[in-house]
C-alpha positions, 0 to 999 in steps of 0.5 A: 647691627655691627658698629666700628666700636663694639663692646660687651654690655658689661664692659660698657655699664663699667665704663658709663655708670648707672645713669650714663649706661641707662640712657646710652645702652638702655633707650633711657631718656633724662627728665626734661630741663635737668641736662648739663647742656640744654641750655648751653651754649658755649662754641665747640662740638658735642661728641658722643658720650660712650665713644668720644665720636663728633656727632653735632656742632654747636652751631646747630644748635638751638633753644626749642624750649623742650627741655632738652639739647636741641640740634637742626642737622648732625655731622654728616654721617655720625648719627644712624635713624631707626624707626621707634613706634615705642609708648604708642608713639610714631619717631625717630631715635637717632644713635651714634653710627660709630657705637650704636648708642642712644641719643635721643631722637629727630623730629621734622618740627625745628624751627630753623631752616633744616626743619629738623629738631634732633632732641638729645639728652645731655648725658649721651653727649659730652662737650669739648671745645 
Protein backbone atom coordinates (compact mmCIF):
# COMPACT_ATOMS: atom_id res chain seq x y z
CA UNK A 1 0.00 0.00 0.00
CA UNK A 2 1.52 3.30 -0.84
CA UNK A 3 0.93 6.21 1.66
CA UNK A 4 1.48 10.25 1.33
CA UNK A 5 4.51 9.79 3.94
CA UNK A 6 6.86 6.99 3.04
CA UNK A 7 9.97 6.49 4.61
CA UNK A 8 12.43 3.83 4.66
CA UNK A 9 12.27 1.37 7.92
CA UNK A 10 15.48 2.43 9.08
CA UNK A 11 14.67 6.01 8.59
CA UNK A 12 11.71 5.48 10.54
CA UNK A 13 13.45 3.31 13.63
CA UNK A 14 15.81 6.30 13.63
CA UNK A 15 13.28 8.80 14.30
CA UNK A 16 10.99 6.74 16.76
CA UNK A 17 13.16 4.90 19.03
CA UNK A 18 13.07 1.37 20.33
CA UNK A 19 9.48 1.19 21.80
CA UNK A 20 7.83 4.02 19.33
CA UNK A 21 9.21 2.20 16.44
CA UNK A 22 7.91 -1.44 17.71
CA UNK A 23 4.45 -0.50 18.42
CA UNK A 24 4.06 2.18 15.07
CA UNK A 25 5.99 -0.12 12.28
CA UNK A 26 6.12 -3.63 14.23
CA UNK A 27 1.97 -4.16 15.12
CA UNK A 28 3.33 -4.02 18.62
CA UNK A 29 0.81 -3.30 21.62
CA UNK A 30 1.87 -1.34 24.98
CA UNK A 31 1.00 -3.49 28.40
CA UNK A 32 -2.47 -2.17 29.40
CA UNK A 33 -2.84 1.11 32.16
CA UNK A 34 0.66 1.88 31.40
CA UNK A 35 0.04 4.56 28.56
CA UNK A 36 0.44 8.41 28.88
CA UNK A 37 -3.02 9.10 27.52
CA UNK A 38 -5.27 6.35 28.88
CA UNK A 39 -6.67 8.32 31.22
CA UNK A 40 -6.10 11.68 29.96
CA UNK A 41 -8.34 13.89 29.43
CA UNK A 42 -7.46 17.38 28.76
CA UNK A 43 -9.42 19.21 25.19
CA UNK A 44 -7.34 18.96 21.92
CA UNK A 45 -6.63 16.21 19.24
CA UNK A 46 -4.58 13.06 19.30
CA UNK A 47 -2.39 13.20 16.11
CA UNK A 48 -0.36 10.43 14.99
CA UNK A 49 2.89 9.77 16.33
CA UNK A 50 5.06 8.89 13.29
CA UNK A 51 3.80 11.66 11.09
CA UNK A 52 2.07 14.32 13.33
CA UNK A 53 -1.31 13.52 10.86
CA UNK A 54 -5.08 14.43 13.45
CA UNK A 55 -6.36 11.30 13.58
CA UNK A 56 -9.11 11.77 16.96
CA UNK A 57 -10.65 14.57 18.82
CA UNK A 58 -10.71 14.44 22.38
CA UNK A 59 -14.15 14.79 22.31
CA UNK A 60 -14.39 11.24 21.22
CA UNK A 61 -12.91 10.34 23.75
CA UNK A 62 -13.71 7.95 26.69
CA UNK A 63 -12.87 5.66 29.70
CA UNK A 64 -13.65 1.97 28.44
CA UNK A 65 -11.91 0.91 31.34
CA UNK A 66 -9.46 -1.35 29.11
CA UNK A 67 -6.56 -0.23 29.92
CA UNK A 68 -5.81 1.67 26.99
CA UNK A 69 -6.83 5.17 25.00
CA UNK A 70 -10.29 4.69 23.80
CA UNK A 71 -11.99 6.82 21.04
CA UNK A 72 -15.80 6.24 19.39
CA UNK A 73 -15.29 7.60 16.05
CA UNK A 74 -11.74 8.78 14.16
CA UNK A 75 -11.35 12.12 11.76
CA UNK A 76 -13.05 11.64 9.14
CA UNK A 77 -10.50 9.93 6.80
CA UNK A 78 -7.14 9.51 9.00
CA UNK A 79 -7.62 6.07 9.90
CA UNK A 80 -7.40 3.03 7.39
CA UNK A 81 -9.33 -0.65 8.75
CA UNK A 82 -7.20 -3.88 7.59
CA UNK A 83 -8.50 -6.99 8.70
CA UNK A 84 -6.22 -8.86 11.24
CA UNK A 85 -7.01 -12.67 12.19
CA UNK A 86 -3.67 -12.51 14.08
CA UNK A 87 -3.28 -14.65 17.72
CA UNK A 88 -6.19 -16.67 16.72
CA UNK A 89 -8.50 -13.80 16.99
CA UNK A 90 -10.85 -12.10 14.39
CA UNK A 91 -10.46 -7.68 14.54
CA UNK A 92 -10.01 -4.90 13.24
CA UNK A 93 -6.45 -2.77 13.33
CA UNK A 94 -6.90 0.53 12.47
CA UNK A 95 -3.40 2.68 10.84
CA UNK A 96 -2.77 6.24 9.99
CA UNK A 97 -4.08 6.67 6.35
CA UNK A 98 -1.50 9.35 5.78
CA UNK A 99 1.80 6.77 7.05
CA UNK A 100 0.56 3.33 7.31
CA UNK A 101 1.44 3.17 10.87
CA UNK A 102 -0.19 1.02 13.58
CA UNK A 103 -2.54 2.49 16.35
CA UNK A 104 -4.39 -0.24 17.61
CA UNK A 105 -7.44 -1.39 16.94
CA UNK A 106 -11.69 -0.76 16.37
CA UNK A 107 -14.23 -2.78 18.13
CA UNK A 108 -18.19 -2.74 17.37
CA UNK A 109 -18.64 -3.03 21.52
CA UNK A 110 -18.27 1.15 22.50
CA UNK A 111 -20.62 2.23 24.89
CA UNK A 112 -21.54 5.27 23.15
CA UNK A 113 -23.77 6.12 20.48
CA UNK A 114 -21.33 5.49 17.56
CA UNK A 115 -20.96 1.88 19.03
CA UNK A 116 -17.35 1.94 18.21
CA UNK A 117 -14.54 1.63 20.50
CA UNK A 118 -11.09 2.28 18.75
CA UNK A 119 -8.54 0.79 21.39
CA UNK A 120 -5.12 2.79 20.81
CA UNK A 121 -1.98 2.64 22.37
CA UNK A 122 -0.67 5.93 23.95
CA UNK A 123 2.62 5.58 22.28
CA UNK A 124 1.20 5.88 18.49
CA UNK A 125 -0.30 9.07 19.25
CA UNK A 126 0.87 12.32 20.60
CA UNK A 127 -1.28 15.14 22.09
CA UNK A 128 -1.50 18.96 21.19
CA UNK A 129 -3.84 20.98 22.51
Amino acid sequence: MKYPIEKTEQEWKEELGVERYRILRQKGTEYPHTGTYNLHYEKGTYCCGACGEALFESNSKFDAHCGWPSFDESILGKVQYISDVTHGMKRTEILCANCGSHLGHVFDDGPTKTGQRYCVNSLSVDFKK
